[in-house]
C-alpha positions in Angstrom: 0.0 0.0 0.0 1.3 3.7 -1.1 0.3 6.8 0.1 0.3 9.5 -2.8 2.5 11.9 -1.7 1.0 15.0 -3.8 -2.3 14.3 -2.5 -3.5 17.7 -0.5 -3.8 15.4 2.7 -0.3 14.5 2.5 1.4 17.8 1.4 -0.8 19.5 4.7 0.9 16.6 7.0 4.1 17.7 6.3 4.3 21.3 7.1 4.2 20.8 10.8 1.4 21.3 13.3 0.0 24.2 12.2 -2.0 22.2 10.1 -3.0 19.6 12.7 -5.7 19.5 15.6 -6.2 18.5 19.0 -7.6 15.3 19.4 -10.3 14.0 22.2 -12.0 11.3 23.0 -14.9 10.6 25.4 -16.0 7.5 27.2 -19.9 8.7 27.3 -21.0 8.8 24.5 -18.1 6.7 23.1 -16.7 9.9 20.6 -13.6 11.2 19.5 -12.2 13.0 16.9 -9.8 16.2 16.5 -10.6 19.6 17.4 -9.1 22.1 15.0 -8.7 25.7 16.6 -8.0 28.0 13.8 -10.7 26.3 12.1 -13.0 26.7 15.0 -12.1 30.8 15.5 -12.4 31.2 11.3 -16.5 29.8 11.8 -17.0 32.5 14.0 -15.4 35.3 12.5 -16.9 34.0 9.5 -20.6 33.6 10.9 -20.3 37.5 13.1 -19.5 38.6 9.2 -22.0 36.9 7.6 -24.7 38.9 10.1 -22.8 42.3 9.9 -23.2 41.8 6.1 -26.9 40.6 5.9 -27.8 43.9 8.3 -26.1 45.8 6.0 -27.7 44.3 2.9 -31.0 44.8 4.5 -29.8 48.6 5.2 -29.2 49.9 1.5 -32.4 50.6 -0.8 -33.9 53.8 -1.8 -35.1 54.4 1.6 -31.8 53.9 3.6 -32.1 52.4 7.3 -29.7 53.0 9.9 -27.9 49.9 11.0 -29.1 50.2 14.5 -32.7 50.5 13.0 -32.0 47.1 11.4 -31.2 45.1 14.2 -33.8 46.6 16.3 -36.4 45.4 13.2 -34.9 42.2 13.2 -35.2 41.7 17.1 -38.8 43.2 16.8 -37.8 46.5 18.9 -38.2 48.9 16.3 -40.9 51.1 14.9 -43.6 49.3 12.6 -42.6 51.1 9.6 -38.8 50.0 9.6 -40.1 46.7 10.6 -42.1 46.0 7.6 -39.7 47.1 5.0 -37.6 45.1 7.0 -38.8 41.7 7.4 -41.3 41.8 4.5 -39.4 43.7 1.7 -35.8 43.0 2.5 -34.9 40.4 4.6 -36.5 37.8 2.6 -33.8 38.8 -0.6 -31.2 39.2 1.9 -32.5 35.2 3.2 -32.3 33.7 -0.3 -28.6 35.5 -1.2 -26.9 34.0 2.2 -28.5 30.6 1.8 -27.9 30.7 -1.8 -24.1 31.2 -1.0 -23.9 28.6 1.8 -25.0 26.4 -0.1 -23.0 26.9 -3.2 -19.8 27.4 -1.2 -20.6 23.7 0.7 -21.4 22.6 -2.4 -18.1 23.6 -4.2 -16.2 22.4 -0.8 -17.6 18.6 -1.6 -16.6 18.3 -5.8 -13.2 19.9 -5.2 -12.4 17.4 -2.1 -14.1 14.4 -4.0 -12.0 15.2 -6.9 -8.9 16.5 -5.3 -8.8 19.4 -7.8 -9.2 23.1 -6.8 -10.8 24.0 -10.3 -13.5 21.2 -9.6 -16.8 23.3 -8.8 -20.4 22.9 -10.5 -19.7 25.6 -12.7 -16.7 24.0 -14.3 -18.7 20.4 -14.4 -21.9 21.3 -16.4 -24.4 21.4 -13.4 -25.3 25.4 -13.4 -25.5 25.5 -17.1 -27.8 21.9 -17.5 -30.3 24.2 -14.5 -29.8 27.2 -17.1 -30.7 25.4 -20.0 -33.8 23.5 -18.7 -34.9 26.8 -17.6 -34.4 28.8 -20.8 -36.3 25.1 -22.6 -39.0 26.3 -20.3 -39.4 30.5 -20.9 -38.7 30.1 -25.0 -40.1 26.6 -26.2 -43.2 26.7 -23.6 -42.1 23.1 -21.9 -42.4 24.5 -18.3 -45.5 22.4 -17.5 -46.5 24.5 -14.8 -43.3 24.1 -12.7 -42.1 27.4 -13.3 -37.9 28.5 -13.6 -37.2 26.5 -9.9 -38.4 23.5 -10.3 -36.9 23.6 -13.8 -33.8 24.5 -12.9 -33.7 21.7 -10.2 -34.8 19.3 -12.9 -31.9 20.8 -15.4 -29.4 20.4 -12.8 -29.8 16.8 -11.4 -30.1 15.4 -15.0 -26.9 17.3 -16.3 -25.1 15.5 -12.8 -26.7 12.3 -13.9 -25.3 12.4 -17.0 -22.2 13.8 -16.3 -21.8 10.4 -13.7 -23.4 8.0 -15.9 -20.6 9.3 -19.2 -17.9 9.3 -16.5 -18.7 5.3 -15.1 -16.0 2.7 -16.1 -15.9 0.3 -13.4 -16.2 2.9 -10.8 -15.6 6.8 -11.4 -12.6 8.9 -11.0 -12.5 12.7 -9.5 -10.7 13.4 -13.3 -13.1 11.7 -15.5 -15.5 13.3 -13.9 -14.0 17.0 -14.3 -13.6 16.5 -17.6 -16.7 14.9 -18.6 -18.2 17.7 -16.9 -17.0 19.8 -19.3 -18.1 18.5 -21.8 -21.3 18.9 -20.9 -21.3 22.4 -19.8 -20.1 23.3 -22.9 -23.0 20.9 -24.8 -25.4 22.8 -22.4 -24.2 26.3 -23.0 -24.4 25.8 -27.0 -27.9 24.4 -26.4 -28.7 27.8 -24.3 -27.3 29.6 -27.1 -29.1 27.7 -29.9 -32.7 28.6 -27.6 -31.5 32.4 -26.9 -31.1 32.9 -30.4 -34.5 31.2 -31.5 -36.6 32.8 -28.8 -38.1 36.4 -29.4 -36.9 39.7 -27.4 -39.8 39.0 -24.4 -38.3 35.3 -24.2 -34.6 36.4 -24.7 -34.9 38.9 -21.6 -36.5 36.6 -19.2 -34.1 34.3 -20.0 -31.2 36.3 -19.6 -32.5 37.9 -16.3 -32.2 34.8 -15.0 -29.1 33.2 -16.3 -26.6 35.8 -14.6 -27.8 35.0 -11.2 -30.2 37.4 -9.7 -31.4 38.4 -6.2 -34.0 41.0 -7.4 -37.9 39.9 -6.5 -36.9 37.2 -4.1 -39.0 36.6 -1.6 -40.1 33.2 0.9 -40.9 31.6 -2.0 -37.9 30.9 -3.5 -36.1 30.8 0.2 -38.7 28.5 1.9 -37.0 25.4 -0.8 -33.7 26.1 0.1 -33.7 26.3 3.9 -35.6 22.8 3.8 -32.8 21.5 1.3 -29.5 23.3 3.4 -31.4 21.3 7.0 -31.2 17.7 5.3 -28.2 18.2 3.3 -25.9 20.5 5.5 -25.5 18.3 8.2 -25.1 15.3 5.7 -22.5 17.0 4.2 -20.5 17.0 7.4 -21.2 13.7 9.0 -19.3 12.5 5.2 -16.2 14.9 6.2 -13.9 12.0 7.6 -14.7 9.8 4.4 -14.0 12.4 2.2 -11.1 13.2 3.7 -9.3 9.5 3.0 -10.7 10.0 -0.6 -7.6 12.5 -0.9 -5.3 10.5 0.3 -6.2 8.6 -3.4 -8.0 5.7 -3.9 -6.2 2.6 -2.9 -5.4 4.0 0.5 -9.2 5.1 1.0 -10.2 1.9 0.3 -7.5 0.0 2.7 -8.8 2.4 5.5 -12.1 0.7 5.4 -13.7 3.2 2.7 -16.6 1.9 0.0 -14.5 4.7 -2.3 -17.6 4.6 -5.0 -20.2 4.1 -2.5 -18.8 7.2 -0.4 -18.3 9.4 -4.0 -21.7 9.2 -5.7 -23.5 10.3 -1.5 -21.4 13.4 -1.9 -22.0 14.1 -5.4 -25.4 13.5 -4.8 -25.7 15.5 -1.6 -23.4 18.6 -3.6 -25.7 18.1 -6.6 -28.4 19.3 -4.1 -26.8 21.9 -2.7 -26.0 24.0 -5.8 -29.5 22.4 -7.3 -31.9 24.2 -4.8 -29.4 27.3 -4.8 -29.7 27.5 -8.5 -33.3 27.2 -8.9 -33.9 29.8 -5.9 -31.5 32.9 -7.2 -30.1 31.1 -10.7 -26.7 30.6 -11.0 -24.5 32.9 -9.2 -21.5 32.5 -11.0 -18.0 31.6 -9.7 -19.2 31.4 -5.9 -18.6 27.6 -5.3 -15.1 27.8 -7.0 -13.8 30.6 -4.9 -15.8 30.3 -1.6 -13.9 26.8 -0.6 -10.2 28.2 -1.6 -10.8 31.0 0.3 -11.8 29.4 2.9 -9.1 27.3 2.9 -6.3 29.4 3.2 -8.3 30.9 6.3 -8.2 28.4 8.1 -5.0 26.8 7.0 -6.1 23.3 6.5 -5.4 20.4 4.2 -8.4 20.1 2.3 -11.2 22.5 1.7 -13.8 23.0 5.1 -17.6 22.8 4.0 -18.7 24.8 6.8 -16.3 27.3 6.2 -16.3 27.8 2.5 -20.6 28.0 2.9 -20.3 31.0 5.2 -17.5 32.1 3.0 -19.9 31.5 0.2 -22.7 33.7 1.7 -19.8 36.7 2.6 -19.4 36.8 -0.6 -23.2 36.5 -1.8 -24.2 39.2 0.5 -21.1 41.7 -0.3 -21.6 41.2 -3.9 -25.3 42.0 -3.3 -24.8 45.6 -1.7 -22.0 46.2 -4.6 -24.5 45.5 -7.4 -27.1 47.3 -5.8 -24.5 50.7 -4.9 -21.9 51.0 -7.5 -23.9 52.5 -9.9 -26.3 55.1 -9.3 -30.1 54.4 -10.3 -28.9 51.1 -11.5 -29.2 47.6 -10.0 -27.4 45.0 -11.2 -27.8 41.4 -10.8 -25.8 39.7 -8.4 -24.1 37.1 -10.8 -22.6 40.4 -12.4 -20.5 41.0 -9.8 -19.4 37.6 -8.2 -18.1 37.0 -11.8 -16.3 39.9 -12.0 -14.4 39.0 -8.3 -14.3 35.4 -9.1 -12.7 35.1 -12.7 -9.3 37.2 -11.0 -9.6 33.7 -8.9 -10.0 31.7 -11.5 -6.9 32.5 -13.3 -5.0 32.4 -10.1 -6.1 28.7 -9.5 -5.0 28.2 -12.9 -1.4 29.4 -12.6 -0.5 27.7 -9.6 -2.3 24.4 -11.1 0.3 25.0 -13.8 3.0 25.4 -11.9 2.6 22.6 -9.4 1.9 20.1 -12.8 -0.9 18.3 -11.2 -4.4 19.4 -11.3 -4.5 20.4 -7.6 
Protein backbone atom coordinates (compact mmCIF):
# COMPACT_ATOMS: atom_id res chain seq x y z
CA UNK A 1 0.00 0.00 0.00
CA UNK A 2 1.26 3.66 -1.09
CA UNK A 3 0.33 6.85 0.12
CA UNK A 4 0.29 9.47 -2.82
CA UNK A 5 2.54 11.86 -1.74
CA UNK A 6 1.00 15.03 -3.77
CA UNK A 7 -2.32 14.31 -2.45
CA UNK A 8 -3.53 17.71 -0.52
CA UNK A 9 -3.82 15.38 2.69
CA UNK A 10 -0.30 14.45 2.46
CA UNK A 11 1.44 17.77 1.40
CA UNK A 12 -0.77 19.49 4.67
CA UNK A 13 0.87 16.59 7.00
CA UNK A 14 4.08 17.71 6.35
CA UNK A 15 4.30 21.33 7.06
CA UNK A 16 4.24 20.81 10.80
CA UNK A 17 1.39 21.32 13.29
CA UNK A 18 -0.03 24.19 12.22
CA UNK A 19 -2.03 22.23 10.06
CA UNK A 20 -3.03 19.64 12.72
CA UNK A 21 -5.73 19.47 15.63
CA UNK A 22 -6.21 18.50 18.99
CA UNK A 23 -7.64 15.35 19.39
CA UNK A 24 -10.28 13.97 22.15
CA UNK A 25 -11.97 11.31 22.97
CA UNK A 26 -14.92 10.64 25.43
CA UNK A 27 -16.02 7.49 27.16
CA UNK A 28 -19.89 8.66 27.33
CA UNK A 29 -20.96 8.85 24.53
CA UNK A 30 -18.08 6.75 23.07
CA UNK A 31 -16.67 9.93 20.58
CA UNK A 32 -13.61 11.17 19.45
CA UNK A 33 -12.20 12.98 16.95
CA UNK A 34 -9.79 16.22 16.49
CA UNK A 35 -10.64 19.65 17.39
CA UNK A 36 -9.07 22.06 14.96
CA UNK A 37 -8.70 25.66 16.63
CA UNK A 38 -8.00 28.00 13.80
CA UNK A 39 -10.73 26.32 12.12
CA UNK A 40 -12.98 26.66 15.02
CA UNK A 41 -12.10 30.78 15.52
CA UNK A 42 -12.35 31.16 11.34
CA UNK A 43 -16.51 29.85 11.82
CA UNK A 44 -16.96 32.48 14.02
CA UNK A 45 -15.45 35.31 12.49
CA UNK A 46 -16.89 33.96 9.50
CA UNK A 47 -20.63 33.58 10.93
CA UNK A 48 -20.29 37.45 13.11
CA UNK A 49 -19.45 38.56 9.17
CA UNK A 50 -22.01 36.94 7.59
CA UNK A 51 -24.74 38.93 10.14
CA UNK A 52 -22.82 42.28 9.90
CA UNK A 53 -23.24 41.79 6.11
CA UNK A 54 -26.95 40.65 5.90
CA UNK A 55 -27.82 43.85 8.33
CA UNK A 56 -26.11 45.81 5.98
CA UNK A 57 -27.72 44.33 2.85
CA UNK A 58 -30.97 44.78 4.49
CA UNK A 59 -29.76 48.55 5.20
CA UNK A 60 -29.23 49.87 1.50
CA UNK A 61 -32.35 50.59 -0.75
CA UNK A 62 -33.91 53.75 -1.81
CA UNK A 63 -35.15 54.38 1.62
CA UNK A 64 -31.81 53.88 3.63
CA UNK A 65 -32.14 52.42 7.26
CA UNK A 66 -29.68 52.99 9.89
CA UNK A 67 -27.87 49.95 11.02
CA UNK A 68 -29.09 50.23 14.52
CA UNK A 69 -32.74 50.49 13.01
CA UNK A 70 -32.00 47.05 11.37
CA UNK A 71 -31.22 45.12 14.20
CA UNK A 72 -33.78 46.56 16.33
CA UNK A 73 -36.40 45.37 13.24
CA UNK A 74 -34.88 42.16 13.20
CA UNK A 75 -35.24 41.68 17.05
CA UNK A 76 -38.83 43.17 16.82
CA UNK A 77 -37.84 46.49 18.88
CA UNK A 78 -38.15 48.90 16.27
CA UNK A 79 -40.89 51.15 14.92
CA UNK A 80 -43.57 49.30 12.63
CA UNK A 81 -42.64 51.13 9.63
CA UNK A 82 -38.80 50.00 9.56
CA UNK A 83 -40.15 46.65 10.56
CA UNK A 84 -42.14 46.02 7.61
CA UNK A 85 -39.67 47.12 5.03
CA UNK A 86 -37.64 45.12 7.02
CA UNK A 87 -38.84 41.71 7.36
CA UNK A 88 -41.35 41.75 4.50
CA UNK A 89 -39.41 43.66 1.73
CA UNK A 90 -35.75 42.99 2.49
CA UNK A 91 -34.87 40.43 4.56
CA UNK A 92 -36.50 37.79 2.61
CA UNK A 93 -33.84 38.80 -0.61
CA UNK A 94 -31.19 39.16 1.92
CA UNK A 95 -32.50 35.15 3.17
CA UNK A 96 -32.29 33.73 -0.33
CA UNK A 97 -28.63 35.55 -1.25
CA UNK A 98 -26.92 34.05 2.23
CA UNK A 99 -28.45 30.58 1.80
CA UNK A 100 -27.86 30.69 -1.82
CA UNK A 101 -24.11 31.24 -1.04
CA UNK A 102 -23.95 28.62 1.78
CA UNK A 103 -24.95 26.40 -0.08
CA UNK A 104 -22.99 26.86 -3.22
CA UNK A 105 -19.79 27.36 -1.19
CA UNK A 106 -20.60 23.74 0.70
CA UNK A 107 -21.38 22.64 -2.35
CA UNK A 108 -18.10 23.60 -4.23
CA UNK A 109 -16.23 22.40 -0.77
CA UNK A 110 -17.63 18.65 -1.63
CA UNK A 111 -16.65 18.32 -5.78
CA UNK A 112 -13.21 19.86 -5.20
CA UNK A 113 -12.40 17.42 -2.11
CA UNK A 114 -14.09 14.39 -3.97
CA UNK A 115 -11.96 15.15 -6.86
CA UNK A 116 -8.93 16.54 -5.30
CA UNK A 117 -8.80 19.41 -7.83
CA UNK A 118 -9.23 23.12 -6.79
CA UNK A 119 -10.78 24.02 -10.25
CA UNK A 120 -13.54 21.21 -9.62
CA UNK A 121 -16.81 23.30 -8.81
CA UNK A 122 -20.39 22.88 -10.47
CA UNK A 123 -19.69 25.60 -12.69
CA UNK A 124 -16.70 23.97 -14.32
CA UNK A 125 -18.70 20.42 -14.43
CA UNK A 126 -21.90 21.28 -16.44
CA UNK A 127 -24.43 21.38 -13.41
CA UNK A 128 -25.25 25.41 -13.38
CA UNK A 129 -25.50 25.51 -17.11
CA UNK A 130 -27.77 21.94 -17.48
CA UNK A 131 -30.33 24.19 -14.54
CA UNK A 132 -29.84 27.22 -17.09
CA UNK A 133 -30.67 25.37 -20.04
CA UNK A 134 -33.77 23.50 -18.74
CA UNK A 135 -34.85 26.83 -17.65
CA UNK A 136 -34.41 28.79 -20.76
CA UNK A 137 -36.31 25.13 -22.59
CA UNK A 138 -39.04 26.33 -20.28
CA UNK A 139 -39.38 30.50 -20.93
CA UNK A 140 -38.73 30.05 -24.96
CA UNK A 141 -40.14 26.63 -26.16
CA UNK A 142 -43.17 26.70 -23.60
CA UNK A 143 -42.05 23.05 -21.89
CA UNK A 144 -42.40 24.54 -18.27
CA UNK A 145 -45.49 22.35 -17.50
CA UNK A 146 -46.53 24.54 -14.81
CA UNK A 147 -43.34 24.06 -12.71
CA UNK A 148 -42.14 27.41 -13.34
CA UNK A 149 -37.94 28.51 -13.56
CA UNK A 150 -37.23 26.52 -9.87
CA UNK A 151 -38.43 23.52 -10.28
CA UNK A 152 -36.93 23.65 -13.76
CA UNK A 153 -33.80 24.54 -12.94
CA UNK A 154 -33.73 21.72 -10.18
CA UNK A 155 -34.83 19.32 -12.92
CA UNK A 156 -31.87 20.76 -15.43
CA UNK A 157 -29.35 20.36 -12.80
CA UNK A 158 -29.82 16.75 -11.44
CA UNK A 159 -30.14 15.40 -14.97
CA UNK A 160 -26.93 17.26 -16.28
CA UNK A 161 -25.09 15.53 -12.83
CA UNK A 162 -26.74 12.30 -13.91
CA UNK A 163 -25.31 12.43 -17.00
CA UNK A 164 -22.16 13.75 -16.27
CA UNK A 165 -21.76 10.43 -13.70
CA UNK A 166 -23.41 7.97 -15.89
CA UNK A 167 -20.60 9.30 -19.18
CA UNK A 168 -17.86 9.30 -16.54
CA UNK A 169 -18.67 5.33 -15.09
CA UNK A 170 -16.00 2.72 -16.12
CA UNK A 171 -15.85 0.27 -13.36
CA UNK A 172 -16.21 2.87 -10.76
CA UNK A 173 -15.59 6.77 -11.41
CA UNK A 174 -12.61 8.88 -10.98
CA UNK A 175 -12.52 12.69 -9.51
CA UNK A 176 -10.73 13.35 -13.25
CA UNK A 177 -13.05 11.66 -15.50
CA UNK A 178 -15.48 13.30 -13.89
CA UNK A 179 -13.98 17.03 -14.30
CA UNK A 180 -13.62 16.52 -17.61
CA UNK A 181 -16.74 14.88 -18.60
CA UNK A 182 -18.17 17.65 -16.92
CA UNK A 183 -16.98 19.81 -19.27
CA UNK A 184 -18.11 18.53 -21.79
CA UNK A 185 -21.30 18.86 -20.94
CA UNK A 186 -21.32 22.38 -19.76
CA UNK A 187 -20.09 23.25 -22.92
CA UNK A 188 -23.01 20.88 -24.79
CA UNK A 189 -25.45 22.79 -22.40
CA UNK A 190 -24.15 26.29 -23.04
CA UNK A 191 -24.35 25.78 -26.97
CA UNK A 192 -27.92 24.41 -26.40
CA UNK A 193 -28.73 27.76 -24.35
CA UNK A 194 -27.32 29.61 -27.08
CA UNK A 195 -29.05 27.74 -29.93
CA UNK A 196 -32.70 28.63 -27.55
CA UNK A 197 -31.49 32.41 -26.90
CA UNK A 198 -31.06 32.86 -30.41
CA UNK A 199 -34.52 31.16 -31.47
CA UNK A 200 -36.60 32.78 -28.77
CA UNK A 201 -38.07 36.37 -29.42
CA UNK A 202 -36.85 39.70 -27.44
CA UNK A 203 -39.83 38.98 -24.38
CA UNK A 204 -38.32 35.34 -24.18
CA UNK A 205 -34.65 36.42 -24.68
CA UNK A 206 -34.89 38.95 -21.59
CA UNK A 207 -36.54 36.59 -19.24
CA UNK A 208 -34.09 34.26 -19.98
CA UNK A 209 -31.20 36.32 -19.59
CA UNK A 210 -32.48 37.89 -16.29
CA UNK A 211 -32.20 34.84 -14.98
CA UNK A 212 -29.11 33.17 -16.30
CA UNK A 213 -26.60 35.81 -14.55
CA UNK A 214 -27.79 34.96 -11.17
CA UNK A 215 -30.21 37.35 -9.71
CA UNK A 216 -31.37 38.43 -6.20
CA UNK A 217 -34.00 41.00 -7.42
CA UNK A 218 -37.94 39.95 -6.54
CA UNK A 219 -36.89 37.22 -4.12
CA UNK A 220 -39.02 36.59 -1.59
CA UNK A 221 -40.06 33.23 0.91
CA UNK A 222 -40.92 31.56 -1.99
CA UNK A 223 -37.86 30.92 -3.52
CA UNK A 224 -36.08 30.78 0.21
CA UNK A 225 -38.72 28.54 1.92
CA UNK A 226 -37.01 25.36 -0.80
CA UNK A 227 -33.66 26.12 0.06
CA UNK A 228 -33.66 26.33 3.86
CA UNK A 229 -35.59 22.77 3.80
CA UNK A 230 -32.83 21.48 1.33
CA UNK A 231 -29.50 23.27 3.42
CA UNK A 232 -31.44 21.26 6.95
CA UNK A 233 -31.18 17.73 5.28
CA UNK A 234 -28.19 18.17 3.32
CA UNK A 235 -25.88 20.49 5.55
CA UNK A 236 -25.45 18.26 8.15
CA UNK A 237 -25.12 15.28 5.73
CA UNK A 238 -22.51 16.99 4.18
CA UNK A 239 -20.54 17.04 7.45
CA UNK A 240 -21.23 13.65 8.96
CA UNK A 241 -19.34 12.52 5.18
CA UNK A 242 -16.22 14.94 6.19
CA UNK A 243 -13.88 12.01 7.56
CA UNK A 244 -14.67 9.85 4.45
CA UNK A 245 -14.00 12.40 2.21
CA UNK A 246 -11.08 13.17 3.67
CA UNK A 247 -9.32 9.53 3.03
CA UNK A 248 -10.67 9.96 -0.56
CA UNK A 249 -7.58 12.48 -0.94
CA UNK A 250 -5.33 10.52 0.32
CA UNK A 251 -6.19 8.61 -3.35
CA UNK A 252 -8.02 5.72 -3.93
CA UNK A 253 -6.18 2.64 -2.90
CA UNK A 254 -5.35 4.02 0.45
CA UNK A 255 -9.20 5.10 1.04
CA UNK A 256 -10.17 1.89 0.26
CA UNK A 257 -7.45 0.02 2.65
CA UNK A 258 -8.80 2.37 5.55
CA UNK A 259 -12.13 0.68 5.41
CA UNK A 260 -13.69 3.16 2.67
CA UNK A 261 -16.63 1.92 0.03
CA UNK A 262 -14.51 4.70 -2.27
CA UNK A 263 -17.58 4.56 -5.01
CA UNK A 264 -20.25 4.13 -2.48
CA UNK A 265 -18.81 7.15 -0.40
CA UNK A 266 -18.34 9.43 -4.04
CA UNK A 267 -21.67 9.16 -5.67
CA UNK A 268 -23.51 10.29 -1.54
CA UNK A 269 -21.40 13.39 -1.92
CA UNK A 270 -22.01 14.12 -5.39
CA UNK A 271 -25.39 13.52 -4.75
CA UNK A 272 -25.72 15.51 -1.56
CA UNK A 273 -23.40 18.56 -3.56
CA UNK A 274 -25.71 18.06 -6.56
CA UNK A 275 -28.38 19.30 -4.06
CA UNK A 276 -26.75 21.88 -2.71
CA UNK A 277 -26.01 24.03 -5.82
CA UNK A 278 -29.50 22.41 -7.34
CA UNK A 279 -31.86 24.16 -4.76
CA UNK A 280 -29.38 27.26 -4.79
CA UNK A 281 -29.69 27.45 -8.45
CA UNK A 282 -33.35 27.19 -8.88
CA UNK A 283 -33.94 29.80 -5.91
CA UNK A 284 -31.49 32.89 -7.21
CA UNK A 285 -30.14 31.14 -10.67
CA UNK A 286 -26.75 30.60 -10.96
CA UNK A 287 -24.49 32.92 -9.24
CA UNK A 288 -21.46 32.48 -11.02
CA UNK A 289 -17.97 31.64 -9.71
CA UNK A 290 -19.22 31.36 -5.90
CA UNK A 291 -18.62 27.64 -5.27
CA UNK A 292 -15.08 27.77 -6.97
CA UNK A 293 -13.80 30.62 -4.85
CA UNK A 294 -15.82 30.33 -1.62
CA UNK A 295 -13.88 26.77 -0.63
CA UNK A 296 -10.15 28.18 -1.56
CA UNK A 297 -10.76 31.00 0.32
CA UNK A 298 -11.79 29.37 2.89
CA UNK A 299 -9.08 27.28 2.86
CA UNK A 300 -6.35 29.39 3.23
CA UNK A 301 -8.28 30.94 6.29
CA UNK A 302 -8.18 28.40 8.07
CA UNK A 303 -5.00 26.75 7.02
CA UNK A 304 -6.13 23.28 6.50
CA UNK A 305 -5.43 20.43 4.19
CA UNK A 306 -8.44 20.11 2.32
CA UNK A 307 -11.21 22.50 1.74
CA UNK A 308 -13.81 22.95 5.15
CA UNK A 309 -17.57 22.75 4.00
CA UNK A 310 -18.71 24.83 6.84
CA UNK A 311 -16.28 27.30 6.16
CA UNK A 312 -16.31 27.84 2.53
CA UNK A 313 -20.58 27.97 2.89
CA UNK A 314 -20.34 30.99 5.21
CA UNK A 315 -17.49 32.08 2.96
CA UNK A 316 -19.87 31.52 0.22
CA UNK A 317 -22.73 33.71 1.68
CA UNK A 318 -19.84 36.66 2.64
CA UNK A 319 -19.40 36.80 -0.59
CA UNK A 320 -23.23 36.53 -1.80
CA UNK A 321 -24.17 39.21 0.47
CA UNK A 322 -21.13 41.71 -0.32
CA UNK A 323 -21.61 41.23 -3.93
CA UNK A 324 -25.30 41.98 -3.28
CA UNK A 325 -24.78 45.58 -1.68
CA UNK A 326 -22.02 46.18 -4.57
CA UNK A 327 -24.51 45.50 -7.41
CA UNK A 328 -27.12 47.28 -5.78
CA UNK A 329 -24.51 50.69 -4.94
CA UNK A 330 -21.89 50.97 -7.48
CA UNK A 331 -23.94 52.51 -9.87
CA UNK A 332 -26.33 55.09 -9.34
CA UNK A 333 -30.12 54.41 -10.26
CA UNK A 334 -28.92 51.09 -11.47
CA UNK A 335 -29.25 47.59 -9.96
CA UNK A 336 -27.43 44.98 -11.21
CA UNK A 337 -27.79 41.39 -10.80
CA UNK A 338 -25.83 39.72 -8.39
CA UNK A 339 -24.13 37.13 -10.76
CA UNK A 340 -22.62 40.43 -12.36
CA UNK A 341 -20.46 41.05 -9.75
CA UNK A 342 -19.41 37.61 -8.22
CA UNK A 343 -18.15 36.95 -11.83
CA UNK A 344 -16.27 39.86 -11.95
CA UNK A 345 -14.38 39.05 -8.30
CA UNK A 346 -14.25 35.37 -9.08
CA UNK A 347 -12.71 35.12 -12.67
CA UNK A 348 -9.26 37.22 -11.02
CA UNK A 349 -9.63 33.66 -8.85
CA UNK A 350 -9.98 31.68 -11.48
CA UNK A 351 -6.95 32.54 -13.30
CA UNK A 352 -5.00 32.37 -10.11
CA UNK A 353 -6.09 28.72 -9.49
CA UNK A 354 -4.97 28.19 -12.93
CA UNK A 355 -1.42 29.37 -12.59
CA UNK A 356 -0.54 27.74 -9.57
CA UNK A 357 -2.28 24.41 -11.13
CA UNK A 358 0.27 25.02 -13.76
CA UNK A 359 3.05 25.42 -11.89
CA UNK A 360 2.64 22.62 -9.44
CA UNK A 361 1.88 20.14 -12.77
CA UNK A 362 -0.95 18.34 -11.15
CA UNK A 363 -4.40 19.43 -11.30
CA UNK A 364 -4.46 20.39 -7.64
Amino acid sequence: MTVDVNSPVSKGLSKGPARRGRPFRLARPPVSGVVRPRLLAVCAVLAVAVFAALCWDVSVGEYGIPLTDVAGALTGSGDAGTALVVQELRLPRAMVGLLAGLALGVSGALFQTMTRNPLASPDMIGLTQGAGTAVVAGIVLGWDFGLGPQLLGLLGALASALLVYTLAWRRGTTGYRIILVGIGVSWMCLSATDYLLARGGRFEAQASMGWLVGNLNGRDWQQGAPLAVALAVLLPAALLMGRLMRTLLLGDDVAKGLGTRVQTVRLVVLLVGVGLVAFATAAAGPVAFVALAAPQIAQRLARTAWPPPLAAGLTGALVVLVSDVLARELIPDTELPVGIVTGVLGAPVLLWLLVRVNRAGSGG
